[in-house]
DSSP file (Angstrom, degrees, kcal/mol; ACC not computed):
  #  RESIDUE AA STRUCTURE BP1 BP2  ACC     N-H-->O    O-->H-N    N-H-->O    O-->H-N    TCO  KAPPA ALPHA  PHI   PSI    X-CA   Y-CA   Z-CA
    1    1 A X              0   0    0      0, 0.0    15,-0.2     0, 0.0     2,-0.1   0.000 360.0 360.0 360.0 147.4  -22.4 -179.7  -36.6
    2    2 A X        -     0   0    0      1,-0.1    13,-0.1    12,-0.1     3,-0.1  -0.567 360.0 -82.9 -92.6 164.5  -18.7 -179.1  -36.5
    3    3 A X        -     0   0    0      1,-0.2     2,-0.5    -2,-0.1    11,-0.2   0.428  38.6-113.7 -55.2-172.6  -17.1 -176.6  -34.3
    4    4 A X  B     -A   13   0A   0      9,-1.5     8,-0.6    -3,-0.1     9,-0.6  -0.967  35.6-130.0-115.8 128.4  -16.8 -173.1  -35.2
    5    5 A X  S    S-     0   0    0     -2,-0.5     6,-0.2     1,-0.3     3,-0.1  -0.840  73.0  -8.6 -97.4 132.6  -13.4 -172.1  -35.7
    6    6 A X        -     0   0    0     -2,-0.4     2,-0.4     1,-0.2    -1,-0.3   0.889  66.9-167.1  49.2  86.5  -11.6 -169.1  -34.0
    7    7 A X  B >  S-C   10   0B   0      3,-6.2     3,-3.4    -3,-0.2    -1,-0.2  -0.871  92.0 -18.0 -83.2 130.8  -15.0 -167.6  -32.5
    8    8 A X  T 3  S-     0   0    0     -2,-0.4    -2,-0.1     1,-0.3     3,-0.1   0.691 132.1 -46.1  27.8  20.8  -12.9 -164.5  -31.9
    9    9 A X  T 3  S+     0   0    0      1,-0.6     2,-0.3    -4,-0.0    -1,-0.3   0.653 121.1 118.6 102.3  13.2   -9.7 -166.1  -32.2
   10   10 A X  B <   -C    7   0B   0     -3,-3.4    -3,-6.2    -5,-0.0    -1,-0.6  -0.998  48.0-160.7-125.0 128.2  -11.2 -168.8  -29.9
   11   11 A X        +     0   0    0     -2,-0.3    -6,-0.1    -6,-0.2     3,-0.1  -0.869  63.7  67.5 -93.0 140.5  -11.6 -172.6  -31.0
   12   12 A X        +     0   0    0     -8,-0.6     7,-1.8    -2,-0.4     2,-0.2   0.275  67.1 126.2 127.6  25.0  -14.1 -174.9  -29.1
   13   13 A X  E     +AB   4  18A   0     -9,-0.6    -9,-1.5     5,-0.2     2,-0.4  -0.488  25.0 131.5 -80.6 146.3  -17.2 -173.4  -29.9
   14   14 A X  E >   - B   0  17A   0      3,-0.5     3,-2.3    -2,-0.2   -11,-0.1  -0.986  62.6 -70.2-178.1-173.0  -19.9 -175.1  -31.3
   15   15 A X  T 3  S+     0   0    0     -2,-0.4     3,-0.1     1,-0.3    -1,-0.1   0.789 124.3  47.4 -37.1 -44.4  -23.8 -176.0  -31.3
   16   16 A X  T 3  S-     0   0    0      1,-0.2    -1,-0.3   -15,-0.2     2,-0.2   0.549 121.5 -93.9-100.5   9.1  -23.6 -177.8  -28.3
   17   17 A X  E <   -B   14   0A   0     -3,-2.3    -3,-0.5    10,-0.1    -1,-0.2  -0.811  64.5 -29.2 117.9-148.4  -21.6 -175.5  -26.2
   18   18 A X  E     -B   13   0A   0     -2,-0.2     8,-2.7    -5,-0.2     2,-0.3  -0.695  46.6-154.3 -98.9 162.2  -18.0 -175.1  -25.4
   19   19 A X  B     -D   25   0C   0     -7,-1.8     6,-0.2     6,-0.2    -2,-0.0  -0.971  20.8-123.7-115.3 147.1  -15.5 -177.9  -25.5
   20   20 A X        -     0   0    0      4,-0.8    15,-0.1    -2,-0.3    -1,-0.0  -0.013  23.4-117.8 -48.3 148.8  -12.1 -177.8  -23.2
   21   21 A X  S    S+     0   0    0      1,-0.1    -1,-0.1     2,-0.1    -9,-0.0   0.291 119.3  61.3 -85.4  17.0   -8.9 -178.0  -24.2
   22   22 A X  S    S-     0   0    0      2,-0.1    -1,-0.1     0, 0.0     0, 0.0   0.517 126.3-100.2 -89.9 -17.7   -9.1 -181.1  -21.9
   23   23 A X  S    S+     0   0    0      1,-0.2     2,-0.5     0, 0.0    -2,-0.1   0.696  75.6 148.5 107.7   7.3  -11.6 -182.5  -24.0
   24   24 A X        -     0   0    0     10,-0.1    -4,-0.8     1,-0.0     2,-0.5  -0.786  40.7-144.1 -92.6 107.5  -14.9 -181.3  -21.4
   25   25 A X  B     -D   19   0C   0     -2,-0.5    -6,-0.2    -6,-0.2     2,-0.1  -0.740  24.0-175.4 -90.7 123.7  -18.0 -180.5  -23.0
   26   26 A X        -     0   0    0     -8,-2.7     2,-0.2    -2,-0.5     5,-0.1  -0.157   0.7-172.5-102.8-164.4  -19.5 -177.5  -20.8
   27   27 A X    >   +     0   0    0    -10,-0.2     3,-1.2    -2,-0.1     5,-0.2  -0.821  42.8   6.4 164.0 147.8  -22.9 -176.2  -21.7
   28   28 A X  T >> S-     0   0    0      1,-0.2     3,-1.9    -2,-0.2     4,-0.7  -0.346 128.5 -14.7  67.4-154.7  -25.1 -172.9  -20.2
   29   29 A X  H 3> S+     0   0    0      1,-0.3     4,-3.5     2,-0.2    -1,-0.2   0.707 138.5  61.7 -59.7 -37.7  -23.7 -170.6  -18.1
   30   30 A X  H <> S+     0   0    0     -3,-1.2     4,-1.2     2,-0.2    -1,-0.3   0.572  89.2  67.1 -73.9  -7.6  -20.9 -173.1  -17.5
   31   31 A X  H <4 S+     0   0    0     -3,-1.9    -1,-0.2     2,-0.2    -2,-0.2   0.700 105.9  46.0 -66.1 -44.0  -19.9 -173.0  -21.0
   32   32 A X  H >X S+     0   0    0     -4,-0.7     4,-1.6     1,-0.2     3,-1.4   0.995 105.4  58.8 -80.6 -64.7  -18.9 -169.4  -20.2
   33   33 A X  H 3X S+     0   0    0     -4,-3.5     4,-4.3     1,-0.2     2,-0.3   0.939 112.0  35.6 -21.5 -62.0  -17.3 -170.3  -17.1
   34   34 A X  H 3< S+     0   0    0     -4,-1.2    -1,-0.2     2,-0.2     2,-0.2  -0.075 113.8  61.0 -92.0  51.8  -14.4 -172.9  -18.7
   35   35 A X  H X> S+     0   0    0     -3,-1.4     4,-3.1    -2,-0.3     3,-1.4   0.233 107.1  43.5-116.2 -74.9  -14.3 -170.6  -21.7
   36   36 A X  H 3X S+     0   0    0     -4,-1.6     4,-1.4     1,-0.2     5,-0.2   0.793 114.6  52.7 -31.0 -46.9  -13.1 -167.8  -19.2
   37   37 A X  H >X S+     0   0    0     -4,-4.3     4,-2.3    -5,-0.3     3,-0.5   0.936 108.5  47.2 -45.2 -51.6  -10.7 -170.3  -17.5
   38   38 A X  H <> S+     0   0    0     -3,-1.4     4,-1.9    -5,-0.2     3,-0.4   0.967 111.4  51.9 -33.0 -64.6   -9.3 -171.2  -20.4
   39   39 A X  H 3X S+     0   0    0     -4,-3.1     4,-1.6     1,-0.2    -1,-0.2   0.727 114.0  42.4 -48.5 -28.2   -8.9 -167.4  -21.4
   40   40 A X  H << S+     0   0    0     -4,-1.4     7,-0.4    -3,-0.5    -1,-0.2   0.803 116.4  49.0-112.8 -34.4   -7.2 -166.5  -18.3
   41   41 A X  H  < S+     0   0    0     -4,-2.3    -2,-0.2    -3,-0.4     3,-0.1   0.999 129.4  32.7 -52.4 -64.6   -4.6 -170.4  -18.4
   42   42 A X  H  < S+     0   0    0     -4,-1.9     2,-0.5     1,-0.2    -2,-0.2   0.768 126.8  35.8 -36.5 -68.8   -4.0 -169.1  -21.9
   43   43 A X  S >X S-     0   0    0     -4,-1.6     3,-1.2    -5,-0.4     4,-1.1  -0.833  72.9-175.4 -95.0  79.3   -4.1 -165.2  -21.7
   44   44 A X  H >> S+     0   0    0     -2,-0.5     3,-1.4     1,-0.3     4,-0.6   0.982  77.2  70.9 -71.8 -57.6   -2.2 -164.8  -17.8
   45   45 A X  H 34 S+     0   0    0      1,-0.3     3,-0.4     2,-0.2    -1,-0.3   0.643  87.7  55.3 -24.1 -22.8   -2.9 -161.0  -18.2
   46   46 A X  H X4 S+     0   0    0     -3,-1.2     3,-2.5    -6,-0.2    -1,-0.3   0.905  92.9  68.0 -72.1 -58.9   -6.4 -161.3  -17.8
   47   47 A X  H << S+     0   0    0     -3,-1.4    -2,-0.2    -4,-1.1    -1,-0.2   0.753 103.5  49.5 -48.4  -5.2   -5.9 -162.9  -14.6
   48   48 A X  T 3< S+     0   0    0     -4,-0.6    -1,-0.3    -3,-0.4     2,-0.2   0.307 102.1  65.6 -99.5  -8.9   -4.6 -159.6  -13.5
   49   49 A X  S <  S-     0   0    0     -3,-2.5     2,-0.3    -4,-0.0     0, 0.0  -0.694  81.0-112.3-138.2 147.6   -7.3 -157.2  -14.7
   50   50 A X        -     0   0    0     -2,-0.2     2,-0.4     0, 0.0    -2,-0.1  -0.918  21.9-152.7 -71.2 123.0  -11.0 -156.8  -13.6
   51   51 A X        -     0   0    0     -2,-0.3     2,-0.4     2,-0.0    -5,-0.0  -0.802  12.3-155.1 -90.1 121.0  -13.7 -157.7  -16.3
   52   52 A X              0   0    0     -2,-0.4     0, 0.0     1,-0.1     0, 0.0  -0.817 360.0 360.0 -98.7 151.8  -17.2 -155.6  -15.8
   53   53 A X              0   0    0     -2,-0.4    -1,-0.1     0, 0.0    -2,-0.0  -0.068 360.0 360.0-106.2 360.0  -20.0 -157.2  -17.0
């Protein structure tokens, strides 16, 4: 299936989990991990703020 575009204003979603903008297909929990990395290379404010879960 092709990706999902701008999941919330975020591309690299799709069926089979996230892809990088390096080109790294994550999966799981880890999916979520290099999504957040991204967000934080991307977004530098974030890095700067606590997230609660």
């Amino acid at each position: 299936m092709a990706l999902l575009e701008n999941i919330f204003g975020w591309n690299g979603w799709s069926e089979a989990g996230y892809r990088t903008k390096s080109g790294t297909l994550y999966t799981g929990i880890h999916a979520l991990t290099a999504f957040i990395s991204d967000l934080k290379v991307s977004h530098p404010n974030y890095q700067e703020q606590e997230i609660p879960f």
